[in-house]
N, CA, C and O atoms as CSV, one atom per row, in Angstrom:
chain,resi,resn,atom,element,x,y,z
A,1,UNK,N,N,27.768,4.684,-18.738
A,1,UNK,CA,C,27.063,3.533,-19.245
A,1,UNK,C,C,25.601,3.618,-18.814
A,1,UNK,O,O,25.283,3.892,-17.656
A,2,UNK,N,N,24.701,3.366,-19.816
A,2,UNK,CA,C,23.061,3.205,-19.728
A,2,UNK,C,C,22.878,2.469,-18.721
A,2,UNK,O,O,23.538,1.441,-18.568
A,3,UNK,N,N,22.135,2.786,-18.032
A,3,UNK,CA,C,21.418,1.116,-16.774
A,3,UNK,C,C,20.648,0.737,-18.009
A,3,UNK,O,O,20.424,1.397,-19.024
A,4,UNK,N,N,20.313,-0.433,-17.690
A,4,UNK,CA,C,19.270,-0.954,-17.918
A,4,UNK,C,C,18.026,-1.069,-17.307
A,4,UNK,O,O,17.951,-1.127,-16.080
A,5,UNK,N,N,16.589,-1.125,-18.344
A,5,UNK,CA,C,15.489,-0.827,-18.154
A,5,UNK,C,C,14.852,-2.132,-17.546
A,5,UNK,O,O,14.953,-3.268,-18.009
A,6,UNK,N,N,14.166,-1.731,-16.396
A,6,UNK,CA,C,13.203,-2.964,-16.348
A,6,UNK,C,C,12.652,-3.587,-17.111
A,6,UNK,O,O,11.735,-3.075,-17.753
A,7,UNK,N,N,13.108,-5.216,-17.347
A,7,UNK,CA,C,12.424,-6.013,-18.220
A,7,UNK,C,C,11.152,-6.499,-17.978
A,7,UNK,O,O,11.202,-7.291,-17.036
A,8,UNK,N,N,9.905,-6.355,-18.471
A,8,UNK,CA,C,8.792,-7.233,-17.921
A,8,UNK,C,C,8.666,-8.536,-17.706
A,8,UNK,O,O,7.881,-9.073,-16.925
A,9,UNK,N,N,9.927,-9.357,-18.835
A,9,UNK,CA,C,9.834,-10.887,-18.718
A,9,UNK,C,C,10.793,-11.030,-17.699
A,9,UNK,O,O,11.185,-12.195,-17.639
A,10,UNK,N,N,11.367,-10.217,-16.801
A,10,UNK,CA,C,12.188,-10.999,-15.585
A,10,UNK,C,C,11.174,-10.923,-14.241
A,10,UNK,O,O,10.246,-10.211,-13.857
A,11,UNK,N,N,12.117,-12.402,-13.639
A,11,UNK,CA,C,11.229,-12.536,-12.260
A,11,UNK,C,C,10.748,-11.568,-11.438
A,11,UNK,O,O,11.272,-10.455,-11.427
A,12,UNK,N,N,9.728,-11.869,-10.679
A,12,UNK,CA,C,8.823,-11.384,-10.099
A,12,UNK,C,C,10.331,-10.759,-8.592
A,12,UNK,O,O,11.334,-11.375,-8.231
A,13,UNK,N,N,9.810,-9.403,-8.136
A,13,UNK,CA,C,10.766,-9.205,-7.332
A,13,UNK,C,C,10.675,-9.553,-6.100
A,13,UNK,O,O,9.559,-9.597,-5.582
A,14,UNK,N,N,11.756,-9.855,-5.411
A,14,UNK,CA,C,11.856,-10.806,-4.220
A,14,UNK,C,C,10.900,-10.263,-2.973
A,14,UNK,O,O,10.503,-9.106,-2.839
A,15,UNK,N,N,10.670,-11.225,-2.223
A,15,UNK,CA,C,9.747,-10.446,-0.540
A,15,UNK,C,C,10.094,-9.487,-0.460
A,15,UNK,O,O,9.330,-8.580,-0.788
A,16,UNK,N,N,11.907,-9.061,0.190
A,16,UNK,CA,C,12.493,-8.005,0.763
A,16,UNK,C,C,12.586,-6.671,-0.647
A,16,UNK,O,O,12.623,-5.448,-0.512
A,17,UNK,N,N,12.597,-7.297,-1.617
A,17,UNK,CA,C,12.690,-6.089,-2.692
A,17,UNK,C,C,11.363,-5.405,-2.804
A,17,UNK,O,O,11.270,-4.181,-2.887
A,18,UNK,N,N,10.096,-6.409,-2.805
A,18,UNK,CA,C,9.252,-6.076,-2.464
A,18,UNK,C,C,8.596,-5.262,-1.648
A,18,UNK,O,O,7.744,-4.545,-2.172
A,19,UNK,N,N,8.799,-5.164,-0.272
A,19,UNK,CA,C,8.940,-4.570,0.555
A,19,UNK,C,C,9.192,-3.300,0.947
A,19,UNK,O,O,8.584,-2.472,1.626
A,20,UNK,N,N,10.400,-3.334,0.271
A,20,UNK,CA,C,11.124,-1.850,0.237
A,20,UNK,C,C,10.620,-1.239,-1.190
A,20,UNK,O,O,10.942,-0.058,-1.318
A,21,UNK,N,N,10.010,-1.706,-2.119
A,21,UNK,CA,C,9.344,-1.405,-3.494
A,21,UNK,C,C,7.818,-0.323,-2.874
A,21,UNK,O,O,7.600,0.811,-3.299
A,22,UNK,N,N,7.220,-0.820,-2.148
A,22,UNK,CA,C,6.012,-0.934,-1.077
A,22,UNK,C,C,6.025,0.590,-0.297
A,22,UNK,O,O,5.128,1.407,-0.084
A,23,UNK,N,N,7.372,0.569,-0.002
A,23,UNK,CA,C,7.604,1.739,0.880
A,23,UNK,C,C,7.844,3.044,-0.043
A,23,UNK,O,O,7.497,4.192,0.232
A,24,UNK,N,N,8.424,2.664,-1.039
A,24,UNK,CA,C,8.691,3.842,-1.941
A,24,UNK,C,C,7.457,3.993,-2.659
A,24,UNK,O,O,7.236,5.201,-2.756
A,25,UNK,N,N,6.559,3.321,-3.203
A,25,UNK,CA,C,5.835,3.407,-3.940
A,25,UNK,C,C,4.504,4.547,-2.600
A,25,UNK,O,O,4.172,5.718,-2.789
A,26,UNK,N,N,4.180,3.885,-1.719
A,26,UNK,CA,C,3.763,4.696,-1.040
A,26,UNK,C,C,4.627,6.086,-0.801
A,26,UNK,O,O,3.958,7.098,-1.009
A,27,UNK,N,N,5.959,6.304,-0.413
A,27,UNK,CA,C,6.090,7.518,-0.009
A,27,UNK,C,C,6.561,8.351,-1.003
A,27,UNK,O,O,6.711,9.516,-0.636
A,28,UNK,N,N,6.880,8.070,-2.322
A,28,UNK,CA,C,6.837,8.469,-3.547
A,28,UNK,C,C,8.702,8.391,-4.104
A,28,UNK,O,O,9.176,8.141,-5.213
A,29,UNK,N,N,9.297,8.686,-2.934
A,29,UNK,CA,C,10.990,8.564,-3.247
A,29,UNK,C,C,11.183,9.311,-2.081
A,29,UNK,O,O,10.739,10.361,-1.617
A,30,UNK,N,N,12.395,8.005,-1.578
A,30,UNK,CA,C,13.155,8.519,-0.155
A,30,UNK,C,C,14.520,7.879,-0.468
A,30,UNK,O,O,14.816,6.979,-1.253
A,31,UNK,N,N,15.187,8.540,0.294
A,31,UNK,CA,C,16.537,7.966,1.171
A,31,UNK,C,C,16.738,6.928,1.492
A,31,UNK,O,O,15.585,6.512,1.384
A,32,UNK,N,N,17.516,5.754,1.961
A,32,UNK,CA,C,18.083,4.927,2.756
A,32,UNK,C,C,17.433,5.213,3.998
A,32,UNK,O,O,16.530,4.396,4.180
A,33,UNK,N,N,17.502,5.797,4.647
A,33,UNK,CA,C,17.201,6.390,5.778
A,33,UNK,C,C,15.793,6.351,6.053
A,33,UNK,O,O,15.182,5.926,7.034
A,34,UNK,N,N,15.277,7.056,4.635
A,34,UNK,CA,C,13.999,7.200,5.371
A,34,UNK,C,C,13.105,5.743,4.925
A,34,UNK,O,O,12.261,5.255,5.676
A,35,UNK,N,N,13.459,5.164,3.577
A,35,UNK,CA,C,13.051,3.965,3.721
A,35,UNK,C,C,12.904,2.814,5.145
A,35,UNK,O,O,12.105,1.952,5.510
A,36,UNK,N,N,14.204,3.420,5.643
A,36,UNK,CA,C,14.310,2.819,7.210
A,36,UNK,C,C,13.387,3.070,8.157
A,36,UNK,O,O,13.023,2.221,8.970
A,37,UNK,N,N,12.954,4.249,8.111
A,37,UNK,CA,C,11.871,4.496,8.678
A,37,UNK,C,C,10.981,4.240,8.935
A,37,UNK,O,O,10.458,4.193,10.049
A,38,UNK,N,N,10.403,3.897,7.441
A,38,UNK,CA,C,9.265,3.194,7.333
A,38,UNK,C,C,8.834,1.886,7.253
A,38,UNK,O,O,7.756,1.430,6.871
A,39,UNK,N,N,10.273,1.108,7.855
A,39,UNK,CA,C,9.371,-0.150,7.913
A,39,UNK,C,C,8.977,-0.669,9.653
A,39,UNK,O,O,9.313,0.017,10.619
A,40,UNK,N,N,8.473,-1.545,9.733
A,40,UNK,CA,C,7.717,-1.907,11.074
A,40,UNK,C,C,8.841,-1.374,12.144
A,40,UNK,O,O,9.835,-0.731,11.805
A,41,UNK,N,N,8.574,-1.683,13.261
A,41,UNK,CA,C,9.795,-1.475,14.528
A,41,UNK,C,C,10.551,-3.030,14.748
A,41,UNK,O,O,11.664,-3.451,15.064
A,42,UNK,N,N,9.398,-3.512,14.425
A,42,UNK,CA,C,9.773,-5.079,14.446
A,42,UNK,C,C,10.861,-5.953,13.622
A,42,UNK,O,O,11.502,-6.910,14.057
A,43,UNK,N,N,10.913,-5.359,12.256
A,43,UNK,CA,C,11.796,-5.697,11.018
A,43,UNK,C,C,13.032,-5.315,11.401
A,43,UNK,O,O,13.163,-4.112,11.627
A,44,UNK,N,N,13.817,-5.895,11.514
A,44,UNK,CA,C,15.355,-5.791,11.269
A,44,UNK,C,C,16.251,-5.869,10.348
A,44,UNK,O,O,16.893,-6.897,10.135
A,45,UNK,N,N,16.378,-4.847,9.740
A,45,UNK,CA,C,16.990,-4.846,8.580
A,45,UNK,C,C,18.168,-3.301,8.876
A,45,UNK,O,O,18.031,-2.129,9.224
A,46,UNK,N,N,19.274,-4.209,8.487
A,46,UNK,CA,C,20.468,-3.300,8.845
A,46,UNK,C,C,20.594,-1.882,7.449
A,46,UNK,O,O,20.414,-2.098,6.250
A,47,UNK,N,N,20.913,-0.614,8.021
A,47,UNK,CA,C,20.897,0.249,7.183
A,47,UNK,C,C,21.818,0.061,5.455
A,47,UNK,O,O,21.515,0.483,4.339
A,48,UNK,N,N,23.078,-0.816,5.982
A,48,UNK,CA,C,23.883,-1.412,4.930
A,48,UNK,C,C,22.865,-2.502,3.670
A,48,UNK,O,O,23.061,-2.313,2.470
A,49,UNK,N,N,22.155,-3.244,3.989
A,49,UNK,CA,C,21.100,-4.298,3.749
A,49,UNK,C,C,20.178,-3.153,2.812
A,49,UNK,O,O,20.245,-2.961,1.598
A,50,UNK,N,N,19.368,-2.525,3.756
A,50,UNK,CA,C,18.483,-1.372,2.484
A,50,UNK,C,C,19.546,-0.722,1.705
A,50,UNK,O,O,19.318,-1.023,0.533
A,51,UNK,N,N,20.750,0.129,1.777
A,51,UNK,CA,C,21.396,0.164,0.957
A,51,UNK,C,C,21.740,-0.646,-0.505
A,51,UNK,O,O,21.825,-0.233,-1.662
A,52,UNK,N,N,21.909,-2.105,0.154
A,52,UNK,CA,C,22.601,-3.058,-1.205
A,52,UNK,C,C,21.193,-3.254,-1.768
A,52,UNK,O,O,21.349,-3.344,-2.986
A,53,UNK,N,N,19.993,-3.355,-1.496
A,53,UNK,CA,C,19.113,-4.067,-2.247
A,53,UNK,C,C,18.444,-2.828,-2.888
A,53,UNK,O,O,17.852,-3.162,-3.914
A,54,UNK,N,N,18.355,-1.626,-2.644
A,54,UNK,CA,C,17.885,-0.073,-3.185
A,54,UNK,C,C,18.774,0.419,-4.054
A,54,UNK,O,O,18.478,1.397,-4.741
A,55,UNK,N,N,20.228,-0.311,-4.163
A,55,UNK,CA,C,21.067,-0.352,-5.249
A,55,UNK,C,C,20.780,-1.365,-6.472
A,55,UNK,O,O,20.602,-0.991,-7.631
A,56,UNK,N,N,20.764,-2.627,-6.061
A,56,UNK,CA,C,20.134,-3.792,-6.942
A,56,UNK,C,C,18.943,-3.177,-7.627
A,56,UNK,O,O,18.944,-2.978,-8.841
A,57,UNK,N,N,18.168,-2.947,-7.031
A,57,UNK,CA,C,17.017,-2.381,-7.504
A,57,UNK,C,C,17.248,-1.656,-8.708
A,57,UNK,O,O,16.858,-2.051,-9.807
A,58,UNK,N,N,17.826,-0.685,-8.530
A,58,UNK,CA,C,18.228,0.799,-9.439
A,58,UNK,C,C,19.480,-0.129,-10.548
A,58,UNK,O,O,19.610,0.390,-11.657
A,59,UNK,N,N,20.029,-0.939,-10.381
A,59,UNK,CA,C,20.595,-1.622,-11.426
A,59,UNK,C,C,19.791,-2.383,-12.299
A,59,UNK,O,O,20.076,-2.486,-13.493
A,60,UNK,N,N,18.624,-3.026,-11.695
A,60,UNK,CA,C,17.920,-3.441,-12.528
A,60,UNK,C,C,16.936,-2.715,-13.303
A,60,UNK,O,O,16.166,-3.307,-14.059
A,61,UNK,N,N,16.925,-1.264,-13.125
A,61,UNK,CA,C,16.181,-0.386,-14.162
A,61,UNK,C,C,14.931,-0.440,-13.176
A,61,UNK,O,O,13.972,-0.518,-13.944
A,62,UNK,N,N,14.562,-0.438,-12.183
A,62,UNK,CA,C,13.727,-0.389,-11.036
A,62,UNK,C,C,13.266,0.710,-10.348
A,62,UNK,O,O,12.109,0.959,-10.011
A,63,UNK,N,N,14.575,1.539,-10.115
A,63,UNK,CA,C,14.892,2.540,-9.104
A,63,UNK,C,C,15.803,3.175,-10.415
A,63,UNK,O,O,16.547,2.814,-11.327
A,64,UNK,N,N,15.177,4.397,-9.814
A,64,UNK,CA,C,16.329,6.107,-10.339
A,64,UNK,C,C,17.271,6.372,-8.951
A,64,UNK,O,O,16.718,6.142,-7.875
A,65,UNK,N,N,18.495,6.786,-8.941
A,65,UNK,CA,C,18.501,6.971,-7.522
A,65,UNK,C,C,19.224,9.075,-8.037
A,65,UNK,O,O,19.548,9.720,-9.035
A,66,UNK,N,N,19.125,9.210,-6.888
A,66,UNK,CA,C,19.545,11.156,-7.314
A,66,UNK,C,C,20.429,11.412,-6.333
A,66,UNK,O,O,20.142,11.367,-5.137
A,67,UNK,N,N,21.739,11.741,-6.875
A,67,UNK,CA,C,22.375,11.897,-5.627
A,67,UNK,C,C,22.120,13.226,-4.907
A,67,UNK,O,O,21.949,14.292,-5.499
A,68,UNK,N,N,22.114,13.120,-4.024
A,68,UNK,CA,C,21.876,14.271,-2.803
A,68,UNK,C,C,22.591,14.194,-1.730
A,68,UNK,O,O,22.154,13.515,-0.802
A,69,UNK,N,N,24.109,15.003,-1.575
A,69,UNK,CA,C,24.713,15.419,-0.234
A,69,UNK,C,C,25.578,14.058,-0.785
A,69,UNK,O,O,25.754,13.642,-1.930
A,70,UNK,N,N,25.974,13.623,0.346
A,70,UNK,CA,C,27.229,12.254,0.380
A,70,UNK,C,C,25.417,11.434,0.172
A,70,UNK,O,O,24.879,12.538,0.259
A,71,UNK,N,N,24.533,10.732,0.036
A,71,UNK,CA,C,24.026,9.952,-0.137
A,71,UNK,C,C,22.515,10.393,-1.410
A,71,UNK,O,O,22.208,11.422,-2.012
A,72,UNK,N,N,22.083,9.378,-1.354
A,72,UNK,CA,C,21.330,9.351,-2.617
A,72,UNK,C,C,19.262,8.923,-2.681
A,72,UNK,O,O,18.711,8.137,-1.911
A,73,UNK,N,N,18.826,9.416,-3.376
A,73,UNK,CA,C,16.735,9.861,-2.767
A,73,UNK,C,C,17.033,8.738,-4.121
A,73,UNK,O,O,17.769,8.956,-5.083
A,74,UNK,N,N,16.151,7.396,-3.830
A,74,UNK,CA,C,15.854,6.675,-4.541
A,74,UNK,C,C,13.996,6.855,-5.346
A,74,UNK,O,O,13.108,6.841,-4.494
A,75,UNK,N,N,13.649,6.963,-6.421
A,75,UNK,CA,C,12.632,7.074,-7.089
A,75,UNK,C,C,12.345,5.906,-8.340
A,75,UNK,O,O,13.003,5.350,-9.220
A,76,UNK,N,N,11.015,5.912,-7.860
A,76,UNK,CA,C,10.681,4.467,-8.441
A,76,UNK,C,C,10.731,5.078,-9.763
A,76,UNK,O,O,10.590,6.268,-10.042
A,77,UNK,N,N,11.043,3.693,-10.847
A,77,UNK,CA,C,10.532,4.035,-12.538
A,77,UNK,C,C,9.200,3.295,-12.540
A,77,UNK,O,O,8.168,3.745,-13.037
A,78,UNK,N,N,9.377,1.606,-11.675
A,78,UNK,CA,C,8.470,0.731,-11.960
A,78,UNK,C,C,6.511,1.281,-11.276
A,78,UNK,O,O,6.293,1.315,-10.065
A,79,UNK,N,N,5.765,1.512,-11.968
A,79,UNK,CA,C,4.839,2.269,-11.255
A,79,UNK,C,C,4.489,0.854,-10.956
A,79,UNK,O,O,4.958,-0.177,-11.437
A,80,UNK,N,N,3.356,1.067,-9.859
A,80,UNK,CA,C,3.185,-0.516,-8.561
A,80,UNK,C,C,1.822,-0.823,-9.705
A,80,UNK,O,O,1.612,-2.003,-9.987
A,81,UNK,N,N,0.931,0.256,-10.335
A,81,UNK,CA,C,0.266,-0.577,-10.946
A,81,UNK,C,C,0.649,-1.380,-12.367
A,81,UNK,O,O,-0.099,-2.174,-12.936
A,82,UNK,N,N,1.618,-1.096,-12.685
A,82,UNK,CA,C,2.689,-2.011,-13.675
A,82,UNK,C,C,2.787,-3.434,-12.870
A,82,UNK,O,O,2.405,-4.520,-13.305
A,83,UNK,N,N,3.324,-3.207,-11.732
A,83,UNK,CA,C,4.163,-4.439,-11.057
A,83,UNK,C,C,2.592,-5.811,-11.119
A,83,UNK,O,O,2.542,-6.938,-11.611
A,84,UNK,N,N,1.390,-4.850,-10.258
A,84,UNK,CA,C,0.308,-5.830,-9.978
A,84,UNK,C,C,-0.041,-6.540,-11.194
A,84,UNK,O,O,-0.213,-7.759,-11.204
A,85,UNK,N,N,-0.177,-5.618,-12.478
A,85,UNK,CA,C,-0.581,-6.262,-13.681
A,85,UNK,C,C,0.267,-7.887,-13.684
A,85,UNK,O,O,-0.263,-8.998,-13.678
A,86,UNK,N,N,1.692,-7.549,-13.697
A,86,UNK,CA,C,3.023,-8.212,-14.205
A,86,UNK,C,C,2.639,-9.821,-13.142
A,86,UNK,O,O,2.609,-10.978,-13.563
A,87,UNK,N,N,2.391,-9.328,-11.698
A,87,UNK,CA,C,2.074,-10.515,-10.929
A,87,UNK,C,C,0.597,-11.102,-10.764
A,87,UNK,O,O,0.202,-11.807,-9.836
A,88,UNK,N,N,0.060,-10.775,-11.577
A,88,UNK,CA,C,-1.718,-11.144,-11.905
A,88,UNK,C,C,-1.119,-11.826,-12.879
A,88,UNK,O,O,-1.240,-13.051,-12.902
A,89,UNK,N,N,-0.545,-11.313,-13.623
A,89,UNK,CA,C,-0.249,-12.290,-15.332
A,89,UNK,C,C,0.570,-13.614,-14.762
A,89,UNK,O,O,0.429,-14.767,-15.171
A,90,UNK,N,N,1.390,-13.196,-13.797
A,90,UNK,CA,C,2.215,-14.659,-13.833
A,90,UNK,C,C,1.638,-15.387,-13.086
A,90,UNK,O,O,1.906,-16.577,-13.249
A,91,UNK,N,N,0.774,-15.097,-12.130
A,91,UNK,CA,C,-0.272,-15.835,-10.870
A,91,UNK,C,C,-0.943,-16.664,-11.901
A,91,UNK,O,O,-0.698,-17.858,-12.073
A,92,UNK,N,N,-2.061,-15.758,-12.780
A,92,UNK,CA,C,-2.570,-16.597,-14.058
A,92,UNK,C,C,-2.346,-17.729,-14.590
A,92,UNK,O,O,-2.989,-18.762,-14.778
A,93,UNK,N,N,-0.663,-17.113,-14.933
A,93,UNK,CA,C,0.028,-18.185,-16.134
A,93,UNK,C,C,0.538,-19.206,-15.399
A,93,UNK,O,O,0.436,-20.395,-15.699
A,94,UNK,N,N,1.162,-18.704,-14.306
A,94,UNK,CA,C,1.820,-20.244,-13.728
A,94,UNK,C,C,0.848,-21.140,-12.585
A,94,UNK,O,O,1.060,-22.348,-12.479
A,95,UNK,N,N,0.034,-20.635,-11.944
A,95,UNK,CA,C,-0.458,-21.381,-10.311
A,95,UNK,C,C,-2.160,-22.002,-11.489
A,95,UNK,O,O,-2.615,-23.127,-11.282
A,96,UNK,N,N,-2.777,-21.124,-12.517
A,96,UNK,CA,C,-3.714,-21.333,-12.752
A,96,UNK,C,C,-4.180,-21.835,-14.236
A,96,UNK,O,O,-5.343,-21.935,-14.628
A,97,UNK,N,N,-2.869,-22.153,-15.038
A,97,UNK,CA,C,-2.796,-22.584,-16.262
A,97,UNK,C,C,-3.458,-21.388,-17.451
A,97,UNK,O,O,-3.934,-21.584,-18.569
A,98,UNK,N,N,-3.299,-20.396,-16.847
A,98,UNK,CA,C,-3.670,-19.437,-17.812
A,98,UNK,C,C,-5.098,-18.883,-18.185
A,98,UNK,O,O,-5.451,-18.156,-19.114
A,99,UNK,N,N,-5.947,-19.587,-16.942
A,99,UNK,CA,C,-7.423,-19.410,-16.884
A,99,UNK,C,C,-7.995,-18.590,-15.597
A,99,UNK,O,O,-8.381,-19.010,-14.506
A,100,UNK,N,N,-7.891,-17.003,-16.225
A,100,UNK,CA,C,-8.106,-16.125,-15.225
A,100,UNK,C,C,-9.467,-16.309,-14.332
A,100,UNK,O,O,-9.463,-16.013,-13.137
A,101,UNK,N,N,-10.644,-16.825,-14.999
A,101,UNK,CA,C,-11.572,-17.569,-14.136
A,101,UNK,C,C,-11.197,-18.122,-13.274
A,101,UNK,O,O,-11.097,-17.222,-12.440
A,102,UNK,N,N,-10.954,-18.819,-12.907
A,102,UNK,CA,C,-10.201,-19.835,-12.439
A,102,UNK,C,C,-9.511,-18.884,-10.884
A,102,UNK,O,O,-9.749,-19.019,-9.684
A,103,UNK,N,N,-8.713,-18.057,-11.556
A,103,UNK,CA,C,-8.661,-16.851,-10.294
A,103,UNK,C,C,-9.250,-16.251,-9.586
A,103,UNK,O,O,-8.891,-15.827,-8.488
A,104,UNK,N,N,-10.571,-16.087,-10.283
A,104,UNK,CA,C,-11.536,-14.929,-9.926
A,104,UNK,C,C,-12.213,-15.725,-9.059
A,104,UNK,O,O,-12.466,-15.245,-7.954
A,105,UNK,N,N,-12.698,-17.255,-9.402
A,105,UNK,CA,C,-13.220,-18.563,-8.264
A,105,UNK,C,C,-12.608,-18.663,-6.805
A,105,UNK,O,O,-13.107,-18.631,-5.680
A,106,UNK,N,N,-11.495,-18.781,-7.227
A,106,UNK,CA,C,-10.404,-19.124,-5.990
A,106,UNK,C,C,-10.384,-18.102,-5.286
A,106,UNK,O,O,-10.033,-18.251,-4.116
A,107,UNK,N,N,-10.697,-16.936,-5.696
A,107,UNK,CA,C,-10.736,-15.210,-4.852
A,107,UNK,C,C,-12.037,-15.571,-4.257
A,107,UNK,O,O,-11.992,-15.502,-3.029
A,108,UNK,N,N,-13.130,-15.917,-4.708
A,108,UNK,CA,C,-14.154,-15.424,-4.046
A,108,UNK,C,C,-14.315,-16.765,-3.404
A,108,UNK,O,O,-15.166,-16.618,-2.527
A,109,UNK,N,N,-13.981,-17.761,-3.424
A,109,UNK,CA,C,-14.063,-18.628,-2.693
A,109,UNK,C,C,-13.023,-18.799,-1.184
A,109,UNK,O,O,-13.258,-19.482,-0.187
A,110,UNK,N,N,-11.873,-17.938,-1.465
A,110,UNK,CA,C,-10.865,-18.045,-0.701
A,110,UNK,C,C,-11.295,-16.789,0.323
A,110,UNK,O,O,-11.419,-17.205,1.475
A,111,UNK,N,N,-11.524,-15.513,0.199
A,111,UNK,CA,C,-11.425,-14.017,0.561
A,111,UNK,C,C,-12.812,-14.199,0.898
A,111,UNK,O,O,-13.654,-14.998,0.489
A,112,UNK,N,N,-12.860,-12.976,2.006
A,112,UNK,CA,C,-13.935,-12.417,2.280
A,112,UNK,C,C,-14.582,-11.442,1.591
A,112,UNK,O,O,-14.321,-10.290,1.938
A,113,UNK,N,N,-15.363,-11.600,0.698
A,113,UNK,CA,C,-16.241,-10.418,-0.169
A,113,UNK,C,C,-17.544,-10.022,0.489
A,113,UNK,O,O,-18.453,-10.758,0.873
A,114,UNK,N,N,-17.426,-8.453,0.549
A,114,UNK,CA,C,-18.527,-7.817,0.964
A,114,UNK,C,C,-19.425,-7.617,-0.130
A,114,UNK,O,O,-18.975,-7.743,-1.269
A,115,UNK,N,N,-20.953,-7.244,0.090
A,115,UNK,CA,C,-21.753,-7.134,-0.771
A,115,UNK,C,C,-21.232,-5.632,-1.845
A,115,UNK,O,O,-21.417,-5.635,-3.062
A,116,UNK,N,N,-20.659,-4.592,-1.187
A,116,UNK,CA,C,-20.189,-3.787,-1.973
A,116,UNK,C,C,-19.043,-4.154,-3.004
A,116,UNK,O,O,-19.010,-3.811,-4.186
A,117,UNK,N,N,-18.092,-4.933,-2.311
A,117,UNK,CA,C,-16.879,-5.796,-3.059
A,117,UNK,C,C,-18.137,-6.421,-4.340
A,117,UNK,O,O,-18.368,-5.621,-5.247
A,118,UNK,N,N,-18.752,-7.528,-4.377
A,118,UNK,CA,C,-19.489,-7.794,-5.165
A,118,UNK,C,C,-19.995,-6.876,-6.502
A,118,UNK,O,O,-19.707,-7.006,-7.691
A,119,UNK,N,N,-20.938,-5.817,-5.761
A,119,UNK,CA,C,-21.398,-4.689,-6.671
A,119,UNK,C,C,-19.995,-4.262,-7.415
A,119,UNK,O,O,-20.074,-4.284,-8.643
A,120,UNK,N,N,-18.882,-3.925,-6.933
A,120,UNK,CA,C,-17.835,-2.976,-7.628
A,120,UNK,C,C,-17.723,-4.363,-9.151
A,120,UNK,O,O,-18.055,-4.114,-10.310
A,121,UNK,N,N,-17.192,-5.691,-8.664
A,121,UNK,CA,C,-16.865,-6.383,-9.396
A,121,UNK,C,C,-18.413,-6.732,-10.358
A,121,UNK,O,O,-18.098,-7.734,-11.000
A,122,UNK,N,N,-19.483,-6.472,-10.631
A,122,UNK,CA,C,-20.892,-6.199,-11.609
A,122,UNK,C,C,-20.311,-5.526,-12.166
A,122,UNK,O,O,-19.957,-5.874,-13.293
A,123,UNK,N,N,-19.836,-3.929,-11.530
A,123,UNK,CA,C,-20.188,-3.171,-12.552
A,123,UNK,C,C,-18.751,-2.982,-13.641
A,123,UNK,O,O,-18.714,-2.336,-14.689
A,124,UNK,N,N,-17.465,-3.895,-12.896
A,124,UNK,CA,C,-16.209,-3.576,-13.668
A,124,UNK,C,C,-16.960,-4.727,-15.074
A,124,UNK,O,O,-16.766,-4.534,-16.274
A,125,UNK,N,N,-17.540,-5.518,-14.668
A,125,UNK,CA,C,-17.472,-7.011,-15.673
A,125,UNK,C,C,-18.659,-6.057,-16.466
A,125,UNK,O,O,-18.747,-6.178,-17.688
A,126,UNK,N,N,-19.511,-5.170,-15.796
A,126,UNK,CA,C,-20.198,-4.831,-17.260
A,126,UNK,C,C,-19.761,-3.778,-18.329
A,126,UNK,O,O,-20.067,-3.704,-19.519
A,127,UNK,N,N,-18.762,-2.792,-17.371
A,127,UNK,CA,C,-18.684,-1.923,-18.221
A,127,UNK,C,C,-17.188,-2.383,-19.398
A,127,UNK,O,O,-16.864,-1.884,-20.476
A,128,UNK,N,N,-16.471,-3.687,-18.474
A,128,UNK,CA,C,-15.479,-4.344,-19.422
A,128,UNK,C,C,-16.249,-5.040,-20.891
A,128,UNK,O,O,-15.675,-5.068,-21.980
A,129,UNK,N,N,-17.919,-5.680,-20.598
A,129,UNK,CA,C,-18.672,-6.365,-21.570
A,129,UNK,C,C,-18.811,-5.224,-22.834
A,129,UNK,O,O,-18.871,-5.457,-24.042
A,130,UNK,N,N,-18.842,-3.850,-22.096
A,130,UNK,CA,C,-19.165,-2.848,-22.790
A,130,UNK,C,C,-18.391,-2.209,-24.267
A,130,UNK,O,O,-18.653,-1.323,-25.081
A,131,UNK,N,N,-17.369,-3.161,-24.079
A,131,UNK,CA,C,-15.789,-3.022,-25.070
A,131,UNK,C,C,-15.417,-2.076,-24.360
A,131,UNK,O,O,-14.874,-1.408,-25.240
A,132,UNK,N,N,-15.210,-1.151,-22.898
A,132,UNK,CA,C,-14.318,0.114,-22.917
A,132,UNK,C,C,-13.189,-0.798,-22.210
A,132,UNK,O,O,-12.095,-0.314,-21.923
């Protein structure tokens, strides 16, 4: 039977899916194990726990997983700059009524922007004015 593909109109994925989304996306595709690895020393999260949710994942068309030996190298489908788009759009649509201004205010009013931060965001807004 087909998995199914990540839908774009389903919810945003949870903290802990997140998380472990975070780790793969940085280390490109790992193990159970080594996902374990990589999170803080501090986090407690039982090896069974990354198991069930690196499964969820891969059911939801999220995760490829490959089996290897008695266990299995999980690989992302969802690329993270997919995901940011997906949670910019719903940040937008739901916290800001759909007025990305409105975002861009609350960023620079909220965050610390450096004068270079500044310059980068000139030259994205001109070369976006630019139609490319």
């Amino acid at each position: 039977m087909k998995k199914p593909k990540y839908n774009s109109g389903e919810k945003l994925l949870t903290d802990v899916e997140l998380e472990l989304m975070t780790i793969l996306w940085r280390i490109g595709e790992g193990s159970v194990a080594e996902v374990l690895e990589q999170l803080p020393k501090s986090r407690a999260l039982a090896y069974t726990s990354v198991s069930t949710i690196l499964r969820i994942l891969e059911q939801k068309g999220i995760l490829k997983a490959r089996k290897e030996g008695r266990g299995h190298t999980y690989i992302p489908l969802l690329k993270k700059s997919d995901y940011e788009a997906k949670t910019v759009r719903h940040v937008v649509d739901r916290v800001f009524d759909g007025t990305p201004v409105a975002l861009v205010k609350q960023l620079l009013n909220t965050m610390e922007v450096t004068d270079a931060d500044l310059d980068e965001l000139r030259r994205l807004l001109s070369k976006s004015g630019d139609g490319k």
